[in-house]
N, C-alpha and C positions, 0 to 999 in steps of 0.2 A: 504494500500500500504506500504509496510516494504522496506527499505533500507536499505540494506546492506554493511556497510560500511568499506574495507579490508583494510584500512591502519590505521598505529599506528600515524600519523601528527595532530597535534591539531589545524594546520592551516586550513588542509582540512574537518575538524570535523568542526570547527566552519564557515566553507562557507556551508555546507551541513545545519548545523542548520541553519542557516541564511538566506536559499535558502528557504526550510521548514517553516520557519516561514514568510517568502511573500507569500506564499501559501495561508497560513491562513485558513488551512484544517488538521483539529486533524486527518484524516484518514491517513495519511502519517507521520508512523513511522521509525525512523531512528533505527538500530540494528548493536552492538557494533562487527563486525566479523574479528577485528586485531591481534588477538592472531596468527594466522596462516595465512601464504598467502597463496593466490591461488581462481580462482574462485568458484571451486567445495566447496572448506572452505565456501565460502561467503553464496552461494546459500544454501546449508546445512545447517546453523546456522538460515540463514531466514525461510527456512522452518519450522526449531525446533520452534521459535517463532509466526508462522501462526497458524490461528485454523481453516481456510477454510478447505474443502472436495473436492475444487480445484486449483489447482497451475499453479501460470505464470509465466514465468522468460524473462527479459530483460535485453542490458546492458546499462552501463549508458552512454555511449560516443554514442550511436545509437536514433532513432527517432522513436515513433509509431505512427501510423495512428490513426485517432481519435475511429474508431468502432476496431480496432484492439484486443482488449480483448473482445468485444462481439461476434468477428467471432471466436476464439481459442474456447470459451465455447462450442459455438454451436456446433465447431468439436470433441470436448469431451462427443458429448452426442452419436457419432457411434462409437470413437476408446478412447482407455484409453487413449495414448499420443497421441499429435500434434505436429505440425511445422509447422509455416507461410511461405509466401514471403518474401525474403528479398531482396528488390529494393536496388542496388549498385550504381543507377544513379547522386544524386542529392548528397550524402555524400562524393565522391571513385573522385580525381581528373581527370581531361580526361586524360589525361598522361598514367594513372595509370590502366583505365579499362579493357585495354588488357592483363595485368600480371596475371591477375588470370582468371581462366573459371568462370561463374555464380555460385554462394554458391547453390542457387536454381534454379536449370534451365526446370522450370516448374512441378517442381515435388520436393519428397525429395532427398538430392545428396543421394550416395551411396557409400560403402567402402566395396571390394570382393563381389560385385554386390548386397549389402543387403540394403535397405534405412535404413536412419536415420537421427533423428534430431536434426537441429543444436540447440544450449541453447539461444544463442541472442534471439530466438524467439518459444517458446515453453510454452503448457502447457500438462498436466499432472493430470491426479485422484488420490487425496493424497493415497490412497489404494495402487494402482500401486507404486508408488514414495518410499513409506514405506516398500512395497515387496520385494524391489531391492536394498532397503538398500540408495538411494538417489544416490549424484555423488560418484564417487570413488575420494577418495580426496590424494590417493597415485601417482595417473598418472602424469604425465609429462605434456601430453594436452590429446586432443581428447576423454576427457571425455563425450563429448556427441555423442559420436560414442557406447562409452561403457554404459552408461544406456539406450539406445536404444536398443545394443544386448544384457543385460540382460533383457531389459522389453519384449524384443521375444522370449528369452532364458526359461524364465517364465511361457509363454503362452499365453501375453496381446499384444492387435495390437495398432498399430501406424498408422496415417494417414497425408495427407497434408493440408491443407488450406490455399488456393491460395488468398485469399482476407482476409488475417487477415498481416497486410502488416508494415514491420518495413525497416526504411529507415536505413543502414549498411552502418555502417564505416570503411576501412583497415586501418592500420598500415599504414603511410607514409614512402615512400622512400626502396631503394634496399637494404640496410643492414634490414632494419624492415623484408621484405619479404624472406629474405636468411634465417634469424633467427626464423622466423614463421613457415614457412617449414622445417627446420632441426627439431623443436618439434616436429611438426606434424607427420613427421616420427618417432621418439623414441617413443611417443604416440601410433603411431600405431601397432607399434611393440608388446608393453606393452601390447594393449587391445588385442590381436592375441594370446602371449603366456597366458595369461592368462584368459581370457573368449572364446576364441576361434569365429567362424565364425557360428552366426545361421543356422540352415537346411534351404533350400529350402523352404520344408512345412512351416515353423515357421515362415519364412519371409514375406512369401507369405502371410501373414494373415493379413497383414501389406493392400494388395490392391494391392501393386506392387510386383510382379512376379521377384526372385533372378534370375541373370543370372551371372553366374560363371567371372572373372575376372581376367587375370594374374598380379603379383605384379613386384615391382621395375624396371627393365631395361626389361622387358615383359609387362610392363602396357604401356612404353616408345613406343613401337613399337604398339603394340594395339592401340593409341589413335593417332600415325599414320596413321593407315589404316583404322578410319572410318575419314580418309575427315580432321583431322584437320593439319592446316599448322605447320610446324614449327618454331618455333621463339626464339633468345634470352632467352625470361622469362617464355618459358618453361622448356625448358633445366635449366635453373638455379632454378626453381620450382622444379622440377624433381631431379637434382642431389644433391639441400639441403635435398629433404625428402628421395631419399636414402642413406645419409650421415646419417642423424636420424635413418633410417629403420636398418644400420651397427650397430651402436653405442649400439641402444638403445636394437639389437640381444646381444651384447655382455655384457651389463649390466644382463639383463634377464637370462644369463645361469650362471653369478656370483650369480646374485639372486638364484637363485634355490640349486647350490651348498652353499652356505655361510647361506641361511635362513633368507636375510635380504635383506633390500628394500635398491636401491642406485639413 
């Protein structure tokens, strides 16, 4: 078990050893990934240091289920990548569980109708992982949107598994979620102009079947008309991620023109 540990605090370093050492299991190694932030850094430097031929990723503010790594395996032996459940009940305040739709709502979520899977709870064939070159560690967020559609991109399927179960924790409070959502947009954006939106066929290899999707102020009204009410914190879900989807348009074509990442 490697830990991945993204910050430079020698406070937080020395609670992590200290945590590690009640353990009292040499198998849980701690791995130094402060040089650069960002998750996609973390996970990638862990990997570098794995010698397994399969990969699981968790994060550390979230809960697994006790057989939860022996269900991901098992769905590793019909698709190259997985993705669990991730139960919002017991972690997400009650206040709080109507601000967002289900991460997983019975299935894998979707982005332009293609699944993918989220990283809190994911494993992966070190083959596939190495193919796609790992996370993209230049993104904004929604990196695991984007090794999802390279690993389809590829020609390797992705599947769910409903009973490999990690308990998920949000962000607290309404600026957390303003500012989660405005990424997630520039993210998405990022992953769009530049890996683009899997085929249908490609997707579909996945188990679930691509069904086309309109974006920003057309996903608004779409998700309207199947049945869902309107509220508050969707609208403000909504108008942070297309405040990102703007932003992050307009970084994207200075990139292109200028040949550098912003």
């Amino acid at each position: 078990m490697l830990l991945s540990l993204n910050s430079p605090s020698p406070a937080q370093r020395d609670a992590l050893d200290a945590a590690v050492a009640r353990l009292g299991d040499d198998r849980f190694i701690v791995v130094d990934s402060s040089d650069r932030r960002g998750a996609s850094h973390a996970r990638n430097v862990g990997v570098a240091k794995a010698s397994a031929d399969r990969l699981a990723f968790c994060d550390a503010d979230d809960i697994v289920e006790r057989d939860w790594l022996r269900r991901l395996l098992i769905g590793l032996e019909t698709f190259d990548a997985v993705g669990g459940h991730l139960d919002e009940r017991e972690l997400v305040p009650a206040r709080q569980r109507s601000w967002r739709p289900p991460a997983t709502p019975g299935e894998l979520p979707r982005f332009q109708g293609v699944p993918y899977i989220v990283s809190a709870n994911m494993a992966v064939r070190r083959a596939a992982f190495d193919a796609v070159g790992g996370f993209d560690e230049e993104l904004s967020r929604c990196e695991d949107i984007a090794i999802s559609f390279s690993l389809l991109h590829h020609g390797f399927t992705i599947g769910y598994v409903a009973d490999a179960v990690v308990k998920y924790r949000h962000r607290g409070g309404l600026k957390a979620l303003i500012r989660q959502h405005y990424l997630y947009g520039k993210g998405m954006t990022e992953v769009l102009t530049r890996l683009g939106v899997p085929s249908t066929s490609t997707s579909s290899s996945a188990g679930q079947p691509a069904l086309a999707q309109p974006t920003g102020l057309g996903l608004l009204k779409a998700n309207r008309s199947r049945g869902q009410q309107w509220s508050m914190f969707m609208v403000i879900r909504r108008a942070s991620t297309l405040s990102g989807r703007l932003v992050g348009l307009r970084a994207e074509r200075r990139r292109r023109v200028t040949g550098t990442s912003t």
